[in-house]
C-alpha positions in Angstrom: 77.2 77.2 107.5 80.3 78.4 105.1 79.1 81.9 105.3 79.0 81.6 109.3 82.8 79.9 109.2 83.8 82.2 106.5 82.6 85.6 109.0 84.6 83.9 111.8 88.0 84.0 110.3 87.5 86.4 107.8 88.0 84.9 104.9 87.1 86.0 101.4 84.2 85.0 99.5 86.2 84.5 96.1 88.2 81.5 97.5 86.9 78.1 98.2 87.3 76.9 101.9 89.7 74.3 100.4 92.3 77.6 99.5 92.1 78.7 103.6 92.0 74.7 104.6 95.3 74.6 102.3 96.7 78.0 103.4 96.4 76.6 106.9 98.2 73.5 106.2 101.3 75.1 104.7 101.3 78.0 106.5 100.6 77.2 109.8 101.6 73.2 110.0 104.6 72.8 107.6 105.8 76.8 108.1 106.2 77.7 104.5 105.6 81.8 104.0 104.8 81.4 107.8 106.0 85.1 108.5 103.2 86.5 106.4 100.0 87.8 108.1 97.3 86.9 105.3 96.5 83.7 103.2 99.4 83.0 100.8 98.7 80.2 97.9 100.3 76.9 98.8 102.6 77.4 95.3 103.6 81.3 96.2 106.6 82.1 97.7 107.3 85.3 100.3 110.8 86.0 101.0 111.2 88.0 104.7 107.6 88.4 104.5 108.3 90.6 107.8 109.1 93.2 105.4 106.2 93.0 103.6 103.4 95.5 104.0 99.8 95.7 102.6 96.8 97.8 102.6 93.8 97.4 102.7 91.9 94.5 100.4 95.4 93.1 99.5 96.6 89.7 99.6 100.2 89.5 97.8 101.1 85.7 96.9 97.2 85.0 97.1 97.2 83.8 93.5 99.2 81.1 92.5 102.9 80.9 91.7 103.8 84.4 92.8 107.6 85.0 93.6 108.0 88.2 96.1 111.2 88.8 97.9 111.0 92.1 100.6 114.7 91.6 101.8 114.4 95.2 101.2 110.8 96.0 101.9 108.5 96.0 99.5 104.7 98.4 99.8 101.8 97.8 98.2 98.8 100.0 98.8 95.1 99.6 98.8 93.0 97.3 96.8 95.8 96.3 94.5 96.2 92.9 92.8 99.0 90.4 91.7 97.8 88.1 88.8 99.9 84.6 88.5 103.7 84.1 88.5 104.0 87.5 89.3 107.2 88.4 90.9 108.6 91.3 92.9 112.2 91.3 94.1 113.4 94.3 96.3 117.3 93.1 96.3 120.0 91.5 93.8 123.2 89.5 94.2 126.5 91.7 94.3 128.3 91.3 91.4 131.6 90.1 92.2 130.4 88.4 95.8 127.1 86.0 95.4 126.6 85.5 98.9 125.8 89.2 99.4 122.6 91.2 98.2 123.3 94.5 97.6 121.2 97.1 99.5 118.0 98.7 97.4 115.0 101.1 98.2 112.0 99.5 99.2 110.1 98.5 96.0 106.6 100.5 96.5 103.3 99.7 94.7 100.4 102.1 94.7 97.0 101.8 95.8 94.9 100.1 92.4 97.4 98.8 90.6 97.2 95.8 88.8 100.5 93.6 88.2 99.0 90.9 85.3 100.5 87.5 85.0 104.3 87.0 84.7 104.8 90.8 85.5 108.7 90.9 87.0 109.1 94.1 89.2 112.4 95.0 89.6 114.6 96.6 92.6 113.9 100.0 93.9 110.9 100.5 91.6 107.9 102.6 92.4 104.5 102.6 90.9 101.8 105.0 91.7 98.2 104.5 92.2 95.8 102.9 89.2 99.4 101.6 87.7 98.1 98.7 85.5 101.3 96.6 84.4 100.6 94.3 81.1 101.0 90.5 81.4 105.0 89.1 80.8 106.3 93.6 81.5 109.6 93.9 83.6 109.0 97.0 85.1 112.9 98.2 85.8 112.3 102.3 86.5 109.4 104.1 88.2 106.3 105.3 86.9 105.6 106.9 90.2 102.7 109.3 88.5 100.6 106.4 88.1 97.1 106.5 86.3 98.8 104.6 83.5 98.9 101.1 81.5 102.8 99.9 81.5 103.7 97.1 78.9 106.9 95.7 77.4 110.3 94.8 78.1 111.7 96.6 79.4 108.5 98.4 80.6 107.1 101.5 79.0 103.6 103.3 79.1 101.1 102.4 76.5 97.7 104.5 77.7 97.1 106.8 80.1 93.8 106.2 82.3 91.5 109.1 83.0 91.9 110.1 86.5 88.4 111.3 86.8 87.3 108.1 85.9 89.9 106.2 88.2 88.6 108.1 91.5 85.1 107.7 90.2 85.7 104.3 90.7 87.6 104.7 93.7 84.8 106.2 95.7 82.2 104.1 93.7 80.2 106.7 91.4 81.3 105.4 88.1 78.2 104.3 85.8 
C-alpha cells in the first residue's frame, strides 16, 4: 500500500510518509515555505522560494534546519544535496540603511555538489559541478571550476576530485 501512495504523489523512498504527512501540514495547511514546489522539512526555512530553482533529484530545505534566502535567486543543479543547518543567502542588509538588501548575483550551485552540515554560502557565489563543501565552510568567492573539496573559513580547496571518475559516476560506470 505505501509503495502504491508513495507512486501517486511521487514521493521519495528515503523519507517516511510521516515527513510528506508533515510537509503537507506546514506547507499546504499553515503556509509556511508555501511558495516552494517540493517537500520542505517542517524546521527549514525558504525565503522567496519563487526565486528558487532546482534540477533534477533536488530537494533544497529537505533536510532539517536549512536556512535559504533566493531574494536574489539562487540555482542549484542536478542531483545535488544540502546536509543540515545548511544555509544559502543570495542578499545582505545595506550598510548604513537595514531596511534595504542590497542587490547581488544569483548564488549558483552546480549539478553534484554536496553542501555538508552548517555549510554558509555566501552572496553572489558560484560553485561548479561535483563541488563538495566541508561541514561548518563559509564559502564567500567562487570555485566555479568545480570537481573539488572546499573546507574552511573562509573557504578554500583542500583536494581536487578526478573528473574521470566524477562523470564515471555521473553516467553510472564507476566500479
Amino acid at each position: 500500500m505505501k509503495q502504491w501512495i508513495r507512486s501517486i504523489f511521487n514521493w521519495k523512498a528515503d523519507h517516511p510518509v510521516s515527513f510528506y504527512l508533515t510537509d503537507f501540514f506546514f506547507r499546504k495547511l499553515l503556509r509556511q515555505n508555501a511558495d516552494v514546489r517540493w517537500p520542505v522539512h517542517f524546521t527549514s526555512t525558504i525565503r522567496a522560494g519563487i526565486n528558487l530553482k532546482a534540477g533534477e533529484g533536488t530537494f533544497p530545505g529537505d533536510s532539517p534546519n536549512n536556512y535559504i534566502d533566493a531574494t536574489n535567486g539562487v540555482e542549484v543543479g542536478s542531483f545535488t544535496n544540502f546536509g543540515p543547518n545548511v544555509s544559502v543567502i543570495s542578499s545582505n542588509h545595506d550598510f548604513y540603511n537595514n531596511a534595504v538588501l542590497t542587490v547581488a548575483p544569483p548564488v549558483k550551485i552546480g549539478a553534484y555538489c554536496w553542501l555538508g552540515s552548517q555549510s554558509v554560502i555566501l552572496p553572489g557565489v558560484c560553485l561548479g559541478d561535483f563541488t563538495i563543501v566541508g561541514a561548518g565552510a563559509v564559502v564567500t568567492k567562487s570555485f566555479e571550476e568545480g570537481y573539488c573539496v572546499i573546507a574552511g573559513n573562509p573557504a578554500t580547496i583542500i583536494k581536487y576530485l578526478d573528473k574521470e571518475k566524477c562523470l564515471a559516476a555521473e553516467t553510472g560506470s564507476l566500479n
